[in-house]
PyMOL CGO cylinders between C-alpha atoms (Angstrom):
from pymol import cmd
from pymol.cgo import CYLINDER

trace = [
    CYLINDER, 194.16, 138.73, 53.85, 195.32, 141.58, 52.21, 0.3, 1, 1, 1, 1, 1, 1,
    CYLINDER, 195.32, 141.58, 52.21, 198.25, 142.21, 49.45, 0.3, 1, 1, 1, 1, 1, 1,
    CYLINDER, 198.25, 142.21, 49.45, 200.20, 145.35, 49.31, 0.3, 1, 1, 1, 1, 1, 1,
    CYLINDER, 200.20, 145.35, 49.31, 201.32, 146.80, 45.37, 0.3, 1, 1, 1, 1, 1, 1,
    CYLINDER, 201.32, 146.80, 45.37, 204.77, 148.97, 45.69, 0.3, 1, 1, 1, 1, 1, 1,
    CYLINDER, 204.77, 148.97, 45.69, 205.79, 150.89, 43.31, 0.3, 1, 1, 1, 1, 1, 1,
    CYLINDER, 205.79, 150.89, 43.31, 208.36, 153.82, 42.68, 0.3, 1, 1, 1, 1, 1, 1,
    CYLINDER, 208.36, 153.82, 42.68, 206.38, 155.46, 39.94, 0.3, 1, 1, 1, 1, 1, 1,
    CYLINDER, 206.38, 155.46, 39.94, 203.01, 155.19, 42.28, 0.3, 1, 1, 1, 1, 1, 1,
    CYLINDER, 203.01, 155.19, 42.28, 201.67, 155.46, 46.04, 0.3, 1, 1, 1, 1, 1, 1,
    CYLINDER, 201.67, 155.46, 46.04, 201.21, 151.66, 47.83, 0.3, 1, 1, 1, 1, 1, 1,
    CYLINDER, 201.21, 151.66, 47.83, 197.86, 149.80, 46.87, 0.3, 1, 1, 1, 1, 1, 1,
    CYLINDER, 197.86, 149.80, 46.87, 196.58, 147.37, 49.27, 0.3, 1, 1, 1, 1, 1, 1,
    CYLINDER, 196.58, 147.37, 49.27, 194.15, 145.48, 47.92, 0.3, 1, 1, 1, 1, 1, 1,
    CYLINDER, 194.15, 145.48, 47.92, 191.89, 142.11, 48.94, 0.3, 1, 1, 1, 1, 1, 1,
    CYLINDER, 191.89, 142.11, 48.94, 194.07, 139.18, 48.46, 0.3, 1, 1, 1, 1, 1, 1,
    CYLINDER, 194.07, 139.18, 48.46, 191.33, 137.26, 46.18, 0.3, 1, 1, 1, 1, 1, 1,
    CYLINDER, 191.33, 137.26, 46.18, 191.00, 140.25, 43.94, 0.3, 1, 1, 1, 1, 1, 1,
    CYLINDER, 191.00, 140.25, 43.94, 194.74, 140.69, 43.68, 0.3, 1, 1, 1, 1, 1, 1,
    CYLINDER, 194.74, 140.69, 43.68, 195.24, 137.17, 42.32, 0.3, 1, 1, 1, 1, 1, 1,
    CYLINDER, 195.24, 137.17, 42.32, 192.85, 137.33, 40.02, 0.3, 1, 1, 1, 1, 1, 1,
    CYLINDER, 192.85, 137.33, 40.02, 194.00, 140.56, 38.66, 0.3, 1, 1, 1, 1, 1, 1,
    CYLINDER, 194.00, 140.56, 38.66, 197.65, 139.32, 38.61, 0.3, 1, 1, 1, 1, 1, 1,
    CYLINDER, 197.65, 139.32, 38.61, 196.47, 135.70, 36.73, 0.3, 1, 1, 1, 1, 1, 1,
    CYLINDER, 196.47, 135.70, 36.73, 194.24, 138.21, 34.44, 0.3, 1, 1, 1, 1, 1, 1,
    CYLINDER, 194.24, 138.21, 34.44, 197.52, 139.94, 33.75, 0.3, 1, 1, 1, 1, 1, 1,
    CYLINDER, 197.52, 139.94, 33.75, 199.90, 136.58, 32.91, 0.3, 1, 1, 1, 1, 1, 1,
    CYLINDER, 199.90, 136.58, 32.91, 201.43, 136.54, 36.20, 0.3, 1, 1, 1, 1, 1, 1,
    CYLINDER, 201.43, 136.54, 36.20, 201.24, 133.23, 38.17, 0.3, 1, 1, 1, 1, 1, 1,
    CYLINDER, 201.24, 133.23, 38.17, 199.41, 134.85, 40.99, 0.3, 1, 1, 1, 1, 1, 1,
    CYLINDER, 199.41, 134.85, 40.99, 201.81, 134.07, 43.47, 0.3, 1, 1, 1, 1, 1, 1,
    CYLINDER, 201.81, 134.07, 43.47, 202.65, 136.54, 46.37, 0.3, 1, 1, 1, 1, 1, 1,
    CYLINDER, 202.65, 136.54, 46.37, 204.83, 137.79, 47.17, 0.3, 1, 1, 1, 1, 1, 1,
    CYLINDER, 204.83, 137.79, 47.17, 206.31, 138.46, 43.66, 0.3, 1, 1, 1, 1, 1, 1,
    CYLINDER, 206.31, 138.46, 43.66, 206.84, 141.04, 41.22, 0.3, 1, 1, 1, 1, 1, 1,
    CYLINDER, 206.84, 141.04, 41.22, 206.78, 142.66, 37.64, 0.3, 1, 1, 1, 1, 1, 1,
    CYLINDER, 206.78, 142.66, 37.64, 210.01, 144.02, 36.16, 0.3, 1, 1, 1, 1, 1, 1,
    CYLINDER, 210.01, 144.02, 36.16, 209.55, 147.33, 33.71, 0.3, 1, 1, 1, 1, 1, 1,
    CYLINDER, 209.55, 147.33, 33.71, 210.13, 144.88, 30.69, 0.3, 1, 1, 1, 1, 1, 1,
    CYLINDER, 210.13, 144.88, 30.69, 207.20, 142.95, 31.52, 0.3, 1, 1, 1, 1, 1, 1,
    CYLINDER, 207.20, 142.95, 31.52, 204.89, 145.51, 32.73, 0.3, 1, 1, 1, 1, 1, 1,
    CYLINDER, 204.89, 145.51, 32.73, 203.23, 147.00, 29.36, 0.3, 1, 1, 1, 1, 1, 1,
    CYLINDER, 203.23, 147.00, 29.36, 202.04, 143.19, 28.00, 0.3, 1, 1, 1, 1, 1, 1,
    CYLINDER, 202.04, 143.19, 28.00, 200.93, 142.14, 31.56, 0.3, 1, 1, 1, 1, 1, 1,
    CYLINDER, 200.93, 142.14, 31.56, 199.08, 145.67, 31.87, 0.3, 1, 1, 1, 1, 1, 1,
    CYLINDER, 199.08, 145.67, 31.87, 197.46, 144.77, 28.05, 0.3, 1, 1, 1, 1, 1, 1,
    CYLINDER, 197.46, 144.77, 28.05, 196.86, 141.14, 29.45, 0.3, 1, 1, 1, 1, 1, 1,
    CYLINDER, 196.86, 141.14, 29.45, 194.72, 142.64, 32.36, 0.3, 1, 1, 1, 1, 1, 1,
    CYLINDER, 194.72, 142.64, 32.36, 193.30, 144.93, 30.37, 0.3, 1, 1, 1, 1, 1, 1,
    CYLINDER, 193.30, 144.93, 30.37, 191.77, 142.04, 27.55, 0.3, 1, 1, 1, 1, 1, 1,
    CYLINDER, 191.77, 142.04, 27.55, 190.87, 140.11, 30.99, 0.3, 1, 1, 1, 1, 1, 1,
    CYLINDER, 190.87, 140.11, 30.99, 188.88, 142.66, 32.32, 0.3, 1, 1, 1, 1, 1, 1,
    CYLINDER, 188.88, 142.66, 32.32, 187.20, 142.81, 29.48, 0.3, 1, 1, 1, 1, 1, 1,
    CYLINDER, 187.20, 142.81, 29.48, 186.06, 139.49, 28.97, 0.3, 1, 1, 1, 1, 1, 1,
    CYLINDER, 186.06, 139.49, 28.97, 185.38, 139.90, 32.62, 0.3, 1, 1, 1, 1, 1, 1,
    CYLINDER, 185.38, 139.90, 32.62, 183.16, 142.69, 32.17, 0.3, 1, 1, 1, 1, 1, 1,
    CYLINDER, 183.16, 142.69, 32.17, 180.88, 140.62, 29.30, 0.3, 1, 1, 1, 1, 1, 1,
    CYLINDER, 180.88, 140.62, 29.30, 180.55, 137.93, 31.51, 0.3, 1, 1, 1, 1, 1, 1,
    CYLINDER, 180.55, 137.93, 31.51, 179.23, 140.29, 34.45, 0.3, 1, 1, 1, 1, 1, 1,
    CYLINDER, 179.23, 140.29, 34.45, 176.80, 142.10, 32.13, 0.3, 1, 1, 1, 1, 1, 1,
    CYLINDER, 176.80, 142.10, 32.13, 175.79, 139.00, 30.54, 0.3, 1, 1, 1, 1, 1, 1,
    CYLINDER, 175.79, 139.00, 30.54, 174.36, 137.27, 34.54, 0.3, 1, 1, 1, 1, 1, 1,
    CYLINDER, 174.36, 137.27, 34.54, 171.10, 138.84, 35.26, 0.3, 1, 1, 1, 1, 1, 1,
    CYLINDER, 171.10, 138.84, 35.26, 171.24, 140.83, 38.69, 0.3, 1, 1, 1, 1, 1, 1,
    CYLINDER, 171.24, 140.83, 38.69, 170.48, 139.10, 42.04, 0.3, 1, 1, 1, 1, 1, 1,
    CYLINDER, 170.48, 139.10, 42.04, 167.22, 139.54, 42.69, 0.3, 1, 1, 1, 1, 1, 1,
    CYLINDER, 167.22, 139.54, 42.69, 167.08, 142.20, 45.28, 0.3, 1, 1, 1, 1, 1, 1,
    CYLINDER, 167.08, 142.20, 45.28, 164.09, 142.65, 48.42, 0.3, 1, 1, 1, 1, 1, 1,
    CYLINDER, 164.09, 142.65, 48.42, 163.13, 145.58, 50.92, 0.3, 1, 1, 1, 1, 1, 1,
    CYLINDER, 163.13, 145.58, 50.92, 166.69, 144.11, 53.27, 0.3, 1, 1, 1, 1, 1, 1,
    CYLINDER, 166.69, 144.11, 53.27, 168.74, 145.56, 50.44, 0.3, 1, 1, 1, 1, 1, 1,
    CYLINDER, 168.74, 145.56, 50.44, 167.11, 148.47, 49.06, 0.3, 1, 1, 1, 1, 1, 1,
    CYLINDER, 167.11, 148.47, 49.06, 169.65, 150.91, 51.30, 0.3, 1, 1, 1, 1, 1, 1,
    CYLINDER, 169.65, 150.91, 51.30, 172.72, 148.24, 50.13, 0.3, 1, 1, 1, 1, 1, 1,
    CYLINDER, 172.72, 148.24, 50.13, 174.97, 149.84, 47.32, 0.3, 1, 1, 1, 1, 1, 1,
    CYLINDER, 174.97, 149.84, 47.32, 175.19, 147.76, 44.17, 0.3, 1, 1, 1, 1, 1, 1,
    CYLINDER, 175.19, 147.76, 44.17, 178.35, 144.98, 43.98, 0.3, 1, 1, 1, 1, 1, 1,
    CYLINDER, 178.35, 144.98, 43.98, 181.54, 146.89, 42.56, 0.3, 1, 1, 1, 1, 1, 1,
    CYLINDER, 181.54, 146.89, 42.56, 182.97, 145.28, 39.72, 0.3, 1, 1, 1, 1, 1, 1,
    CYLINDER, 182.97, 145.28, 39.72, 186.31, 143.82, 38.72, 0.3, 1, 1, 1, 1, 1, 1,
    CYLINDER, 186.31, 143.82, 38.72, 187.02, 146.86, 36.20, 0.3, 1, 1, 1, 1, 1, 1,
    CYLINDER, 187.02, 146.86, 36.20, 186.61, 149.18, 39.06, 0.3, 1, 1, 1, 1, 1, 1,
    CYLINDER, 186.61, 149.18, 39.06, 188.66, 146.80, 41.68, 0.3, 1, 1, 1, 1, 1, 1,
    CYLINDER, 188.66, 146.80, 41.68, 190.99, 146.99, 39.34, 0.3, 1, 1, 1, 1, 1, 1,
    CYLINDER, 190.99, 146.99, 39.34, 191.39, 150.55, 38.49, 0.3, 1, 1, 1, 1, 1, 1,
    CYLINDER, 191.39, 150.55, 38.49, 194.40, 151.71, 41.11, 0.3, 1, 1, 1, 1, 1, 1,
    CYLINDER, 194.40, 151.71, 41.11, 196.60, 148.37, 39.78, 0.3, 1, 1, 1, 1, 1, 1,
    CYLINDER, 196.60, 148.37, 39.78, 195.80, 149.65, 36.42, 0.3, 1, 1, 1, 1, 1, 1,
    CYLINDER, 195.80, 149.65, 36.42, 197.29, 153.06, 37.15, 0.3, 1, 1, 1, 1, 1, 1,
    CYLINDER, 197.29, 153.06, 37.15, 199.90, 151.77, 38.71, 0.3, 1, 1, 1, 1, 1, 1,
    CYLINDER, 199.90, 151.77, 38.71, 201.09, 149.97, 36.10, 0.3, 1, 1, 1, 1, 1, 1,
    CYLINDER, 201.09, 149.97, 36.10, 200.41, 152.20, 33.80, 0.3, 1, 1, 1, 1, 1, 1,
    CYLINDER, 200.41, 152.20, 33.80, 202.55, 154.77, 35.46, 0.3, 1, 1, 1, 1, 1, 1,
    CYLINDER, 202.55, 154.77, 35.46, 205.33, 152.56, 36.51, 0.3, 1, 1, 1, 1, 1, 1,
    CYLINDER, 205.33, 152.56, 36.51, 205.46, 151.43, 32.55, 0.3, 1, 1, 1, 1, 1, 1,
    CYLINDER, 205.46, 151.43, 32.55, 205.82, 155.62, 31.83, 0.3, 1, 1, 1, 1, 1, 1,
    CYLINDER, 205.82, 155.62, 31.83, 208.89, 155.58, 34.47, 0.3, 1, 1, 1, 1, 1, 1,
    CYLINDER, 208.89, 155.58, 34.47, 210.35, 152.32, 33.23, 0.3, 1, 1, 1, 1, 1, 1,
    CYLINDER, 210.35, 152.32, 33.23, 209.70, 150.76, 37.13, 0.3, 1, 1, 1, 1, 1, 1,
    CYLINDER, 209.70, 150.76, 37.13, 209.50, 147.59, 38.63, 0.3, 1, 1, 1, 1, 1, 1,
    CYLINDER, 209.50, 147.59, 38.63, 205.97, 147.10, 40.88, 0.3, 1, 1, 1, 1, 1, 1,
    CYLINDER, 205.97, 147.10, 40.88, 206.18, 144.22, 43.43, 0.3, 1, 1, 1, 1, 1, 1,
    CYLINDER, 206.18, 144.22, 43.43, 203.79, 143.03, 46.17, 0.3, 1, 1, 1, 1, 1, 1,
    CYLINDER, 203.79, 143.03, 46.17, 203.71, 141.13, 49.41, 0.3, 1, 1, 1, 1, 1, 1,
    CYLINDER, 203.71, 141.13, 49.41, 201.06, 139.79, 51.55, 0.3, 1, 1, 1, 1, 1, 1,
    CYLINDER, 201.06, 139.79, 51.55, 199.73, 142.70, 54.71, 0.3, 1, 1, 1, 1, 1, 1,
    CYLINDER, 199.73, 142.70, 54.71, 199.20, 146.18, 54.80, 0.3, 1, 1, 1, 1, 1, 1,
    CYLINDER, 199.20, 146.18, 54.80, 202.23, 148.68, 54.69, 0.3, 1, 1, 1, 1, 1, 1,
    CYLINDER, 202.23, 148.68, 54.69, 201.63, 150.36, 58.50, 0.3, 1, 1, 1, 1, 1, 1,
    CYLINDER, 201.63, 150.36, 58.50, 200.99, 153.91, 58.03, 0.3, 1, 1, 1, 1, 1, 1,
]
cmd.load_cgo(trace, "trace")
């Protein structure tokens, strides 16, 4: 499933449902979609994520890589949370600059 970020400071995010809930628990927030984050509470959710990420990111550099064979010598390395993360990030970073709520609901917005 997919969850879609609205904002008015920022262009829609959809984003993989399991990487939106952790990114929303990283950030304080229950998780729960659909919901939303008023102005007020954006910048200490935003810092929330942002301390989340990275203890996040120690934990990824600390697991050695998987061990990879010929099969996945054309496969891209995994992408990690900071980077999943980046477009909420600006988001809320931009929606905090605008004083603006950001909400999300399960789907995609249809183009």
């Amino acid at each position: 499933m997919l969850v879609t970020f609205r904002c008015k400071a920022w262009n829609s995010i959809i984003m993989n449902r399991d990487v939106a809930v952790t990114l929303l628990k990283m950030a304080g927030h229950s998780g729960t979609v659909p919901s939303a984050l008023l102005a007020g509470e954006i910048p200490p959710a935003l810092a929330s994520l942002e301390q989340g990420l990275a203890g996040a990111e120690r934990v990824e550099q600390a697991k050695p890589p998987p061990p990879r064979n010929d099969k996945d010598a054309d496969e891209p390395p995994p992408v990690g949370i900071r980077l999943r993360a980046f477009p909420l990030i600006q988001m809320l970073k931009a929606a905090a600059d605008k004083h603006a709520d950001v909400t999300w609901e399960e789907g995609a917005s249809p183009i």
